[in-house]
N, C-alpha and C positions, 0 to 999 in steps of 0.2 A: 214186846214193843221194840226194842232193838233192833232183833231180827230183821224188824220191815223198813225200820228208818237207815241202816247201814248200806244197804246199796246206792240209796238214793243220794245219799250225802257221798259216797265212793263216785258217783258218777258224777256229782255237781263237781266235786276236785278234780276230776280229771278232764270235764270239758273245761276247766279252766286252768289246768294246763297247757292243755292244747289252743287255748287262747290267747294266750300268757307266752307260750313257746313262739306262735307266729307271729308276734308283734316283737320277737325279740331275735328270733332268725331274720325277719325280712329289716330289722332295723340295722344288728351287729353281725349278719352271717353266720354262716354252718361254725365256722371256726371260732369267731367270736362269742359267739354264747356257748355257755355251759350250765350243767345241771342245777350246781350253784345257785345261779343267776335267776334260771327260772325257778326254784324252789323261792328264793326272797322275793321274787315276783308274786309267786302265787302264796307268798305269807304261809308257806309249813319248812318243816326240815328237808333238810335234803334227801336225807334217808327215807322221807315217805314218801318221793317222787319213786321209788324205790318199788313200791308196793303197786305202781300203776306201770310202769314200764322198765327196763332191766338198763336202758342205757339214752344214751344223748340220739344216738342214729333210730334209735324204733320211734322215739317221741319224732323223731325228725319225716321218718316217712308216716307217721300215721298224718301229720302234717301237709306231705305231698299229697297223699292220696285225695286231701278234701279238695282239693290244688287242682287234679289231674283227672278226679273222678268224670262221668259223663254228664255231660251238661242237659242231659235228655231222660231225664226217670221216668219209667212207665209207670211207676207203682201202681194201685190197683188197675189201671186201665190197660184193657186188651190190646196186644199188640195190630192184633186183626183190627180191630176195631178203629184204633188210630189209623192204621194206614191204609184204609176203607177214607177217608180225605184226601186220600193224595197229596197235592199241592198244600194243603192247611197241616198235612203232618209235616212235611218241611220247613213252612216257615215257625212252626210252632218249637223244632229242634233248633233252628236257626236263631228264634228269637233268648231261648234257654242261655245258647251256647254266647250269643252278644253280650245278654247281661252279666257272665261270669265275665266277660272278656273289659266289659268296662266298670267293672267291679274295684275302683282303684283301695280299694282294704287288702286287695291279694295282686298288688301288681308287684309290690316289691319284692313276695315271697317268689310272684313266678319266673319273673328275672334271678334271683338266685338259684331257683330249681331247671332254671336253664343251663347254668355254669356247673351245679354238683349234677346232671344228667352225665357228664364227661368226665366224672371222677368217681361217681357210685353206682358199680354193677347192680346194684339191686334194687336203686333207684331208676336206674331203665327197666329191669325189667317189672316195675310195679308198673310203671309210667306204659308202657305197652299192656299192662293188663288193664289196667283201670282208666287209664285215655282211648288207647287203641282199639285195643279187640273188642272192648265190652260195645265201643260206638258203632265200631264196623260192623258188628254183629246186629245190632239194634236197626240200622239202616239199609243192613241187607235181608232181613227179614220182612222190613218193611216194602223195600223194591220188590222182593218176589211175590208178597200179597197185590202189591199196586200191578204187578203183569198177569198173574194169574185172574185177576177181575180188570184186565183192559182199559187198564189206566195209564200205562206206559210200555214202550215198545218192548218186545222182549229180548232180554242183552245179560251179560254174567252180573248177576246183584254185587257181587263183593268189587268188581271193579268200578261200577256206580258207587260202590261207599266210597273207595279210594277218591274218584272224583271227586264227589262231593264232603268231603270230612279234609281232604288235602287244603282246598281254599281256603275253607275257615278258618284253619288253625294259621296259615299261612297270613293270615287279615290280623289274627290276634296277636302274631310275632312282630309284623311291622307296626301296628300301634302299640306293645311295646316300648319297641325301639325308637318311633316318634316320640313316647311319652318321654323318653329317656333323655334326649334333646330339646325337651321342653317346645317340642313342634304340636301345633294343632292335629288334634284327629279329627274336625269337625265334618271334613271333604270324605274322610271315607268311614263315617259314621253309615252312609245311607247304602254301602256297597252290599252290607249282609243281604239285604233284602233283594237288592239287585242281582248277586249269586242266584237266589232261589227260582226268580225269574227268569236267568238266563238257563239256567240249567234245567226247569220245567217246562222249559219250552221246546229243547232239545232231544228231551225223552218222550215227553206225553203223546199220546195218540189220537 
């Protein structure tokens, strides 16, 4: 009986570390919190934070990674398949990537992952694997199925991602920064959607 019950309870402490950690990185920062801190947070020793992670920086990016991941999972569903819609597989990546973006539980983590981006090598390069490539890849496979079935002009897929993955993220940095000054995002709420349409309408055939 152990055997079966040990992982499960290993995994419930450890998503609640990771729980525990982001509500304490995006309240007290990278340098502010410590292991310490999130061990009395999540009610064990210190030392069994131990057992789930080796230091303050790995708890810190597995943190990023949920931050930075792509806002667009295929999971079971065919990538052909989706992007056999064209235009509905757009706004569908479009609508994913909004709601992380006005997800205010991780705005204050993604402002601080904006600042240690310029101080942690390896947080750029996770932040390039798990934001960047995995998107661009996901968007340029999708543009070469939408040209090879004559849905959209035919043009290099990967600079169509660049296009289209540049604005977004570029929407989610200035609200933000709006959000930062305590400025309305209300006026460029409705732009995501607006993107799709300008940009679907430049490509399609």
């Amino acid at each position: 009986m152990p055997e079966n019950t040990t992982p499960h309870k290993r995994t419930g402490t450890k998503q609640k570390i990771l729980k525990v950690s982001t509500a304490l990185f995006s309240e007290l920062g990278y340098k502010g919190t410590s292991v310490r801190k999130i061990a009395k947070e999540v009610g064990i020793r210190e030392s069994a934070i131990y057992n789930h992670y080796k230091n303050k920086e790995e708890i810190f990016l597995e943190v990023a990674k949920g931050i930075f991941s792509s806002p667009f999972s295929q999971g079971n569903t065919d990538i052909k398949e989706s992007a056999m819609k064209g235009k509905a597989f757009l706004q569908n990546f479009t609508m994913q990537y909004k709601l992380l973006t006005f997800d205010k539980s991780n705005e204050n983590m993604f402002r601080l992952l904006m600042i240690e981006l310029f101080q942690n090598k390896e947080l750029r390069e996770q932040f390039m694997s798990e934001f960047h490539d995995k998107n661009v890849k996901i968007l340029s496979e999708a543009f070469f199925i939408m040209m090879q079935n004559s849905l959209i002009r035919s043009q290099d897929p990967m600079m169509m991602s660049y296009e289209f993955l540049s604005t977004l993220f570029y929407m989610r940095l200035q609200i933000t920064l709006m959000r930062f000054d305590n400025d309305s995002t209300t006026a460029i709420s409705t732009q995501f959607e607006k993107h799709v349409e300008f940009f679907w309408e430049s490509v399609r055939i």
